[in-house]
MDAnalysis code that builds the backbone (N, CA, C; Angstrom):
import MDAnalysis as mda
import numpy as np

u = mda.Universe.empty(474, n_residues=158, atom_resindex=np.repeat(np.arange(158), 3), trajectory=True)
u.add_TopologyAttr("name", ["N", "CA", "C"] * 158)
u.add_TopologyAttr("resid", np.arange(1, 159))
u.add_TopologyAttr("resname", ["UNK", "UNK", "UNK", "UNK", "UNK", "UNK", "UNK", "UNK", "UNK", "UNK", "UNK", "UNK", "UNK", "UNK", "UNK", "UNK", "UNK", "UNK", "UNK", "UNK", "UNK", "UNK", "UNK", "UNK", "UNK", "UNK", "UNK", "UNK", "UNK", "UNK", "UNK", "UNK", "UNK", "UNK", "UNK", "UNK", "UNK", "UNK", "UNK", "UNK", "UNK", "UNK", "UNK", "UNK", "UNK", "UNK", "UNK", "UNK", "UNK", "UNK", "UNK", "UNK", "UNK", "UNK", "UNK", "UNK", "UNK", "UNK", "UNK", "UNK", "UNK", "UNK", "UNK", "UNK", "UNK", "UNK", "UNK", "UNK", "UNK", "UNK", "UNK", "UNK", "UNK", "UNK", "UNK", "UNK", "UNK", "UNK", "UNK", "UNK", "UNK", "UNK", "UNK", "UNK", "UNK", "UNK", "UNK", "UNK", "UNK", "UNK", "UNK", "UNK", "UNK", "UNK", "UNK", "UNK", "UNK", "UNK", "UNK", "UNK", "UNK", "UNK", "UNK", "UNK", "UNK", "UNK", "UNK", "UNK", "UNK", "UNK", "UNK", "UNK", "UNK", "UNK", "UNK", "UNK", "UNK", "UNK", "UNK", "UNK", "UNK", "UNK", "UNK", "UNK", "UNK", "UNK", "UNK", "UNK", "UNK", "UNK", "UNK", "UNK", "UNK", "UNK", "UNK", "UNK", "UNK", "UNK", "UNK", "UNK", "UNK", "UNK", "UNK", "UNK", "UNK", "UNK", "UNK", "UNK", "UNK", "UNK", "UNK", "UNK", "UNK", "UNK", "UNK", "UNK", "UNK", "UNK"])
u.atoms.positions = np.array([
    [78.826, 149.829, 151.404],
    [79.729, 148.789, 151.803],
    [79.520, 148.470, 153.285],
    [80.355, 148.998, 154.132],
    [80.413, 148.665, 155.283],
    [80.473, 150.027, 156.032],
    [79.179, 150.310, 157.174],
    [78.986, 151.521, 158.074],
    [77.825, 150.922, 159.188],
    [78.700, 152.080, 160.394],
    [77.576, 152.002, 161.667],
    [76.874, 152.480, 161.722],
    [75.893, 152.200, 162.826],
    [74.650, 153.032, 162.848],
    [74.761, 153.040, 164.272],
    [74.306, 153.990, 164.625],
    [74.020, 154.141, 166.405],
    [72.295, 153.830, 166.915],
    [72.391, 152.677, 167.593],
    [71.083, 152.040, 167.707],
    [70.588, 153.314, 168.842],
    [68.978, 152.924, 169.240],
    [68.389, 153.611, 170.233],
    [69.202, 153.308, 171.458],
    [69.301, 151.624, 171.680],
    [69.789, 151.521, 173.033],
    [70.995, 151.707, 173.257],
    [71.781, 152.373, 173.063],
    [73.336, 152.943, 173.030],
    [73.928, 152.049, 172.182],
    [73.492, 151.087, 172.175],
    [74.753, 150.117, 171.428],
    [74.947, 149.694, 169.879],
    [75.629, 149.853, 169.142],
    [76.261, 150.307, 168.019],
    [75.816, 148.905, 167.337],
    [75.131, 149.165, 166.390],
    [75.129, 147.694, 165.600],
    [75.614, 147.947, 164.230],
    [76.053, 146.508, 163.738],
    [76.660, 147.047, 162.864],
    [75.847, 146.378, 160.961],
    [76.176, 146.923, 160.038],
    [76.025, 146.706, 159.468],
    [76.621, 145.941, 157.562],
    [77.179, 145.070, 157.602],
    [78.112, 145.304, 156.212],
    [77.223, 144.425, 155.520],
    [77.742, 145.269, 153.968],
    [77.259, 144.699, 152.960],
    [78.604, 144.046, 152.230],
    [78.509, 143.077, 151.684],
    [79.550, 142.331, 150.874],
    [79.468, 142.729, 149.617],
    [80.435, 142.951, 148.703],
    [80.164, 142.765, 147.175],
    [80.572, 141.517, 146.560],
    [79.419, 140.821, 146.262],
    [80.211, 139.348, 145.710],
    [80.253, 139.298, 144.135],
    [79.883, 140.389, 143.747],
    [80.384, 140.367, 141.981],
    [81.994, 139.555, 141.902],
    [83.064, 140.162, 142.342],
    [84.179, 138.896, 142.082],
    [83.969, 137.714, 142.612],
    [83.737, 137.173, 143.533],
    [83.434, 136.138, 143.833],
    [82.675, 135.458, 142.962],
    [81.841, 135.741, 142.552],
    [80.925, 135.420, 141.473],
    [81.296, 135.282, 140.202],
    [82.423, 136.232, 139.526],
    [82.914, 136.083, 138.593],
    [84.072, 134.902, 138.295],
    [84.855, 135.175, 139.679],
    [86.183, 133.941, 139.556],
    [85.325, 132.540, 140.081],
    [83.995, 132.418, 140.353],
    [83.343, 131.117, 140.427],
    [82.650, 130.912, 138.807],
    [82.484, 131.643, 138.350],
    [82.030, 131.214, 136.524],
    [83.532, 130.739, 136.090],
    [84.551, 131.734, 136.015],
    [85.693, 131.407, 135.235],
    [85.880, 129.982, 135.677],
    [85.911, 129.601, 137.171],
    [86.009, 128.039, 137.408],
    [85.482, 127.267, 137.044],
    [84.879, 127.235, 137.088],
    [83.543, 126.179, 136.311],
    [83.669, 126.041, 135.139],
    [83.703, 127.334, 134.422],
    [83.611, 126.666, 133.023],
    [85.360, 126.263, 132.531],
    [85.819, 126.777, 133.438],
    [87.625, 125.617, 133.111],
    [87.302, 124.503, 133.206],
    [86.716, 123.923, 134.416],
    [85.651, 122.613, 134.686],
    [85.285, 121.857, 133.947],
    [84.177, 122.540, 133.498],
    [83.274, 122.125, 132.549],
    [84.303, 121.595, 131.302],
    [85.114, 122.636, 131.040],
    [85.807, 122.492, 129.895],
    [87.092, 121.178, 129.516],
    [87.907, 120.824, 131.167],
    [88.799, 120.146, 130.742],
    [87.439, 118.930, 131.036],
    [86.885, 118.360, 131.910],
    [85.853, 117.528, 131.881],
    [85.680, 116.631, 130.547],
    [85.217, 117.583, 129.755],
    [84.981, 116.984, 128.833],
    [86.098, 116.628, 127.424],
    [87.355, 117.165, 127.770],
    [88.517, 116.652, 127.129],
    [88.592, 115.461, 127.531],
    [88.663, 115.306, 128.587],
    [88.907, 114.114, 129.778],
    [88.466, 113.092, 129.321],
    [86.703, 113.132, 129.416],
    [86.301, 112.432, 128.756],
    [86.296, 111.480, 127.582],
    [86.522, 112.569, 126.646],
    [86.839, 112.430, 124.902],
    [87.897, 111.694, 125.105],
    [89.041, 112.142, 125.412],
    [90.514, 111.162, 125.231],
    [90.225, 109.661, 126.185],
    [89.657, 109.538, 127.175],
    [89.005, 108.118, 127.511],
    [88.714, 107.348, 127.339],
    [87.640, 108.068, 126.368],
    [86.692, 107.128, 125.440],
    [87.709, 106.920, 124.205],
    [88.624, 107.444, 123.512],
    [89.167, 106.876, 122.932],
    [90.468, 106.260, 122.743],
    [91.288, 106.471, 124.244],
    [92.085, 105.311, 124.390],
    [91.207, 104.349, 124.816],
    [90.698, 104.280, 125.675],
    [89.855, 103.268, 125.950],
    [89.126, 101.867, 125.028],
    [88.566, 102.525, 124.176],
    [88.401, 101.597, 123.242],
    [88.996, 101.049, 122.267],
    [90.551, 101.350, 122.299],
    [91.674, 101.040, 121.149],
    [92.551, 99.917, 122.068],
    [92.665, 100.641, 123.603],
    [93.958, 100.176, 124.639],
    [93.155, 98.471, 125.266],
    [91.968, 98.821, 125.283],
    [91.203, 98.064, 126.519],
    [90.144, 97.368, 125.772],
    [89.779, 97.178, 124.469],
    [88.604, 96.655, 123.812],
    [88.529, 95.741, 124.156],
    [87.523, 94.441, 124.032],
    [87.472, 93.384, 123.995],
    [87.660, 92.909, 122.653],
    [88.554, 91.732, 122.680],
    [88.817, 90.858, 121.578],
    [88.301, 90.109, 120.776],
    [87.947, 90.213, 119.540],
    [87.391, 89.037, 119.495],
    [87.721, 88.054, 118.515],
    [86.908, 87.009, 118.211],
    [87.310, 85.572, 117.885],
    [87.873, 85.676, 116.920],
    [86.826, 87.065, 115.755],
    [87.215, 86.738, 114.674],
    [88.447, 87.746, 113.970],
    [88.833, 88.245, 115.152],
    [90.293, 89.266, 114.656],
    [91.633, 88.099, 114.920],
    [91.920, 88.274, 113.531],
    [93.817, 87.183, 113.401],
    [94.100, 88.207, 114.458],
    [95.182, 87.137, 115.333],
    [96.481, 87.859, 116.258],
    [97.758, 88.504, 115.445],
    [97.950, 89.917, 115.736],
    [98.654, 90.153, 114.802],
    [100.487, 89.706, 114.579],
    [100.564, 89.351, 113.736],
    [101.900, 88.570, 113.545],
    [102.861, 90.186, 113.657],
    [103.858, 89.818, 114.295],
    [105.261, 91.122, 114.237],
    [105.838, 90.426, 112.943],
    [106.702, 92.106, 112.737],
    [107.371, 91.825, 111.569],
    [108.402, 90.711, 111.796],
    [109.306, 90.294, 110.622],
    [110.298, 89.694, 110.569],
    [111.257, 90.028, 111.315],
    [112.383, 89.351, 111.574],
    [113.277, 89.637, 112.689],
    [113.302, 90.884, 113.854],
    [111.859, 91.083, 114.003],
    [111.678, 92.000, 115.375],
    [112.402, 92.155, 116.442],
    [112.487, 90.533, 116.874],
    [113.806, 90.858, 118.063],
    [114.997, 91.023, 118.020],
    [115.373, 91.316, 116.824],
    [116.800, 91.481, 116.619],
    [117.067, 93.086, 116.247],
    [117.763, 93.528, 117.533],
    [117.966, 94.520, 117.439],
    [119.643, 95.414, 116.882],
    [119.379, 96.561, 115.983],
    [120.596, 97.185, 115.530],
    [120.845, 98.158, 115.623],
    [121.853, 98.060, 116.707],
    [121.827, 99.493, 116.834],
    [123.679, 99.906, 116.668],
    [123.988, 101.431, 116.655],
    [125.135, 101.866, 116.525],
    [125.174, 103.125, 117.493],
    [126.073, 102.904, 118.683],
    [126.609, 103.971, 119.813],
    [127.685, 104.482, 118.839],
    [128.119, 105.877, 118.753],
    [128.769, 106.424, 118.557],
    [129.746, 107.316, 119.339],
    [130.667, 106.450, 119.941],
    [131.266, 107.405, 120.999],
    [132.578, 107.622, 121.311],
    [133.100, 108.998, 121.704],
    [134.465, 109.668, 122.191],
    [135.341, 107.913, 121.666],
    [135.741, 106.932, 122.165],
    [136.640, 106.207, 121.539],
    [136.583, 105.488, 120.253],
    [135.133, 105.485, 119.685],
    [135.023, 104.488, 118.408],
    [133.623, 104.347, 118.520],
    [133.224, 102.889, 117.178],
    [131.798, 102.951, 117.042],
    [131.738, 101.718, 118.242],
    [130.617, 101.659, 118.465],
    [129.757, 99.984, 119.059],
    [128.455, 99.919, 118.513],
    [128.894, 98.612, 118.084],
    [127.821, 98.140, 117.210],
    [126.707, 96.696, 117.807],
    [125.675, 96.776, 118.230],
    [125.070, 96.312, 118.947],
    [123.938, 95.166, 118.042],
    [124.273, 94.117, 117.982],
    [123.218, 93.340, 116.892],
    [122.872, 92.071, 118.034],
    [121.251, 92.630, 118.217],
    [120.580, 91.313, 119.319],
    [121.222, 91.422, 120.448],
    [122.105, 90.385, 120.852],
    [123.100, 90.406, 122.242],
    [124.260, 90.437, 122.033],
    [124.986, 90.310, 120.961],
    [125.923, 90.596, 120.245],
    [126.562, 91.572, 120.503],
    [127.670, 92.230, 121.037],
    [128.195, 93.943, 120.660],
    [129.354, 93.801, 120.373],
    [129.974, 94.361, 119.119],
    [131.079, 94.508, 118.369],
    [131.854, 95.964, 118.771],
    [132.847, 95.820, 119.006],
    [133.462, 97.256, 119.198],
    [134.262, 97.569, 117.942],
    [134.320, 98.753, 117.506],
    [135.310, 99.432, 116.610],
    [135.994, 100.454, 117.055],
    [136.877, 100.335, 117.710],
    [137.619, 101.825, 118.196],
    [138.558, 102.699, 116.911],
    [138.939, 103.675, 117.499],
    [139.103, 104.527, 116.352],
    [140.217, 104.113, 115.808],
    [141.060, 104.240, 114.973],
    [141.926, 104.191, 114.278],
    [143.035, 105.621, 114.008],
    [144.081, 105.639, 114.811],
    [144.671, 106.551, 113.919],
    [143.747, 107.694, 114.344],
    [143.064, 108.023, 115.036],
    [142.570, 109.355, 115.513],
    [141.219, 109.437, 114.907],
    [141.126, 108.853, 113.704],
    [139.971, 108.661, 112.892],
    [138.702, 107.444, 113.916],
    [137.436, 108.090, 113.477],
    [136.359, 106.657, 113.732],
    [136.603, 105.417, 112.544],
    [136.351, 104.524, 112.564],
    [136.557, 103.336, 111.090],
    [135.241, 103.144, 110.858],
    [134.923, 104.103, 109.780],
    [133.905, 104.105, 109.352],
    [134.072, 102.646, 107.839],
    [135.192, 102.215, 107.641],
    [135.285, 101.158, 106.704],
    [135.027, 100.087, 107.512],
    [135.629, 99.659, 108.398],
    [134.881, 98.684, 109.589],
    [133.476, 98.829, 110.307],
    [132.846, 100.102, 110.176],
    [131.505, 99.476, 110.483],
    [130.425, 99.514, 109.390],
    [131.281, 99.625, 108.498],
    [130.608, 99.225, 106.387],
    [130.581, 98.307, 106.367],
    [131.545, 97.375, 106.879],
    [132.031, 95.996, 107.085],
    [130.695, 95.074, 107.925],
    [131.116, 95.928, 108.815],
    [130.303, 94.703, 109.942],
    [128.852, 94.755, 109.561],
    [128.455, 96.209, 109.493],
    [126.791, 96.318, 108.900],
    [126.434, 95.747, 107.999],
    [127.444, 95.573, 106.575],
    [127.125, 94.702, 105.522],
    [127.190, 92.952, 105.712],
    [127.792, 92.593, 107.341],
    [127.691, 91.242, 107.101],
    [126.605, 90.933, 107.661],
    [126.111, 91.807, 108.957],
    [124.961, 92.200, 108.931],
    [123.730, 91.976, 108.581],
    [123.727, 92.720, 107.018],
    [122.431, 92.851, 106.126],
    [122.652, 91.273, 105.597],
    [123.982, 90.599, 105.599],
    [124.289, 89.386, 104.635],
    [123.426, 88.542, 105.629],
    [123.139, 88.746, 107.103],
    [122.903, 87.677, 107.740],
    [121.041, 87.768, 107.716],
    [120.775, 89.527, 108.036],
    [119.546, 89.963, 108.020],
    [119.208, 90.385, 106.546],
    [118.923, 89.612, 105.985],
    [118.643, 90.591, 104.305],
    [117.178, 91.236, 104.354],
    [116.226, 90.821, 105.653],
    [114.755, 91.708, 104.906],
    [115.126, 92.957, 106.023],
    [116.549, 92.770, 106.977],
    [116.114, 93.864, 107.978],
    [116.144, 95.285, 107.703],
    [115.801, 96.429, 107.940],
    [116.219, 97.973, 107.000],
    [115.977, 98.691, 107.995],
    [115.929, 98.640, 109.655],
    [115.927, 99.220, 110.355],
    [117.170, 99.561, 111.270],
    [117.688, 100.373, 111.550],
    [119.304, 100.486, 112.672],
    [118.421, 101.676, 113.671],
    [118.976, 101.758, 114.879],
    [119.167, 102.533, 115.630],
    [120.453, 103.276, 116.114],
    [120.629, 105.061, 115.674],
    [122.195, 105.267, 116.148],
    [121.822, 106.104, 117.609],
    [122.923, 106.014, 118.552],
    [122.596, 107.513, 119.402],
    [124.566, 107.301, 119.352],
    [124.590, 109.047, 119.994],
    [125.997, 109.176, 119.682],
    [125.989, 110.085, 121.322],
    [127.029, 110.054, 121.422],
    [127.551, 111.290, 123.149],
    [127.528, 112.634, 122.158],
    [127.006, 113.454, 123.756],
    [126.861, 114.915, 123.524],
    [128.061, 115.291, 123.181],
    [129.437, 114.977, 123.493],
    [130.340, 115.948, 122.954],
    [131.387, 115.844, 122.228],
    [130.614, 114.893, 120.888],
    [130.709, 114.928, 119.562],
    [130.463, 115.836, 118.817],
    [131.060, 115.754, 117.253],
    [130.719, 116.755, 116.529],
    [129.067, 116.266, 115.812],
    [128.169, 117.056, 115.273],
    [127.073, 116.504, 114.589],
    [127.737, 115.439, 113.271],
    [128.854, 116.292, 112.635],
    [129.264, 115.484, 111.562],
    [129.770, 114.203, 111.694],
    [129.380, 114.058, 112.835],
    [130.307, 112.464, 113.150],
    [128.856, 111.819, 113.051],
    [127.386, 112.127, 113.345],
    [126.098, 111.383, 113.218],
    [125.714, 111.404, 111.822],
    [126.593, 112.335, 111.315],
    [126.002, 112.450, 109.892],
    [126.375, 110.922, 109.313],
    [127.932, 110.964, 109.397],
    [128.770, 109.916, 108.906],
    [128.237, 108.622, 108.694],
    [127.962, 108.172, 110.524],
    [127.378, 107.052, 110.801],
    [125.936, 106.640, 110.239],
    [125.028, 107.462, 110.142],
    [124.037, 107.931, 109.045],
    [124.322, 107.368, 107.598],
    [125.609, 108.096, 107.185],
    [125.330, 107.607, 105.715],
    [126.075, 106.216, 105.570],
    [126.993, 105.776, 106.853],
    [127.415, 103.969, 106.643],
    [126.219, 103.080, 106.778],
    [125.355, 103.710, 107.554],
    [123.927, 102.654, 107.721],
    [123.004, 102.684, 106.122],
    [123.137, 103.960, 105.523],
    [122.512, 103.950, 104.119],
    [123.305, 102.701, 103.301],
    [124.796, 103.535, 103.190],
    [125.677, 102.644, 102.482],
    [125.268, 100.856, 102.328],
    [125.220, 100.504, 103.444],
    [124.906, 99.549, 104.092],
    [123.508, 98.659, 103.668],
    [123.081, 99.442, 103.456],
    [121.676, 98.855, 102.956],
    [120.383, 98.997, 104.371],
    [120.326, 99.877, 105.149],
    [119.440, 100.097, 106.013],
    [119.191, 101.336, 106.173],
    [117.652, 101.529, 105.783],
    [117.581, 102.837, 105.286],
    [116.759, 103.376, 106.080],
    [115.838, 102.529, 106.856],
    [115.082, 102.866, 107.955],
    [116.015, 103.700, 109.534],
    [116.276, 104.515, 109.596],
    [117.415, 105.200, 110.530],
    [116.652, 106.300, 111.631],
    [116.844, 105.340, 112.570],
    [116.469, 105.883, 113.979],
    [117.342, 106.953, 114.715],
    [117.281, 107.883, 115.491],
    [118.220, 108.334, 116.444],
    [117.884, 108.556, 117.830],
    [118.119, 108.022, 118.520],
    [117.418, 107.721, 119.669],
    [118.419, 108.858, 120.422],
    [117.437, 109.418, 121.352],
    [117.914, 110.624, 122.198],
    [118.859, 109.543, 123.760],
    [119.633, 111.303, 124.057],
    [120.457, 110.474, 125.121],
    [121.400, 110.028, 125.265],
    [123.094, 109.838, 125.766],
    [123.935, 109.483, 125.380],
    [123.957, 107.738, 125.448],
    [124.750, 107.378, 124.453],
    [124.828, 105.413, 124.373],
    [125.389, 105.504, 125.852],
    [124.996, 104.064, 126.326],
    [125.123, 103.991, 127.487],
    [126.681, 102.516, 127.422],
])
């Protein structure tokens, strides 16, 4: 490793040897982490890339959105009652009697479907400090209802 030697001319020179085996080792482990995400990198690039960023062309139709896309349905579920959110529209249902009115938003969802008949999508979110059985509920008025496509979007309704 590392030792003196006492030169001829009095003065002490010195000598060290290094061991670079670790050095050497934690420079492979790097590299090939390197090497390794590199070419993830790559891979996922190349294939957002050519899905996100392609060029277009003439002979691809523009794709049409579904039917009433912008009309959005959604149901907040919260501490005073439901709100029911259709497009720009928002309907309130407050509770009743201590109860949510789950017959009033059977109501409103079914006039709803009367207005949207191909729509089958709702969105519910409800506040954290509800019971789950209260998402269940609202859940099965959107079935009831005729919309079976049922979202739950994280987060309390705002």
């Amino acid at each position: 490793m590392a030792h003196i030697e006492e030169g001829k001319s009095g003065g002490r020179a010195k000598n060290i040897e290094l061991n670079l085996v670790p050095v050497i080792d934690l420079m492979s482990v790097l590299i090939t982490f390197l090497l390794i995400s590199a070419v993830w990198t790559q891979i996922s690039m190349i294939q957002i890339g050519s899905s996100l960023y392609g060029k277009k062309s003439d002979t691809q139709p523009s794709p049409t959105p579904p039917p009433n896309a912008d009309v959005v349905l959604k149901v907040d579920v919260k501490p005073v009652g439901y709100v029911l959110t259709v497009g720009k529209q928002v309907i309130s249902l407050p509770m009743q009697g201590g109860q949510f009115d789950d017959a009033g938003l059977i109501a409103q969802l079914q006039r709803v479907k009367q207005i949207y008949p191909e729509k089958v999508d709702a969105i519910l979110t409800m506040a954290d400090e509800l019971p789950y059985d209260q998402l269940i509920k609202a859940m099965d008025n959107c079935l009831i209802s005729g919309f079976s496509a049922i979202s739950v979007a994280t987060g309390a309704p705002q």
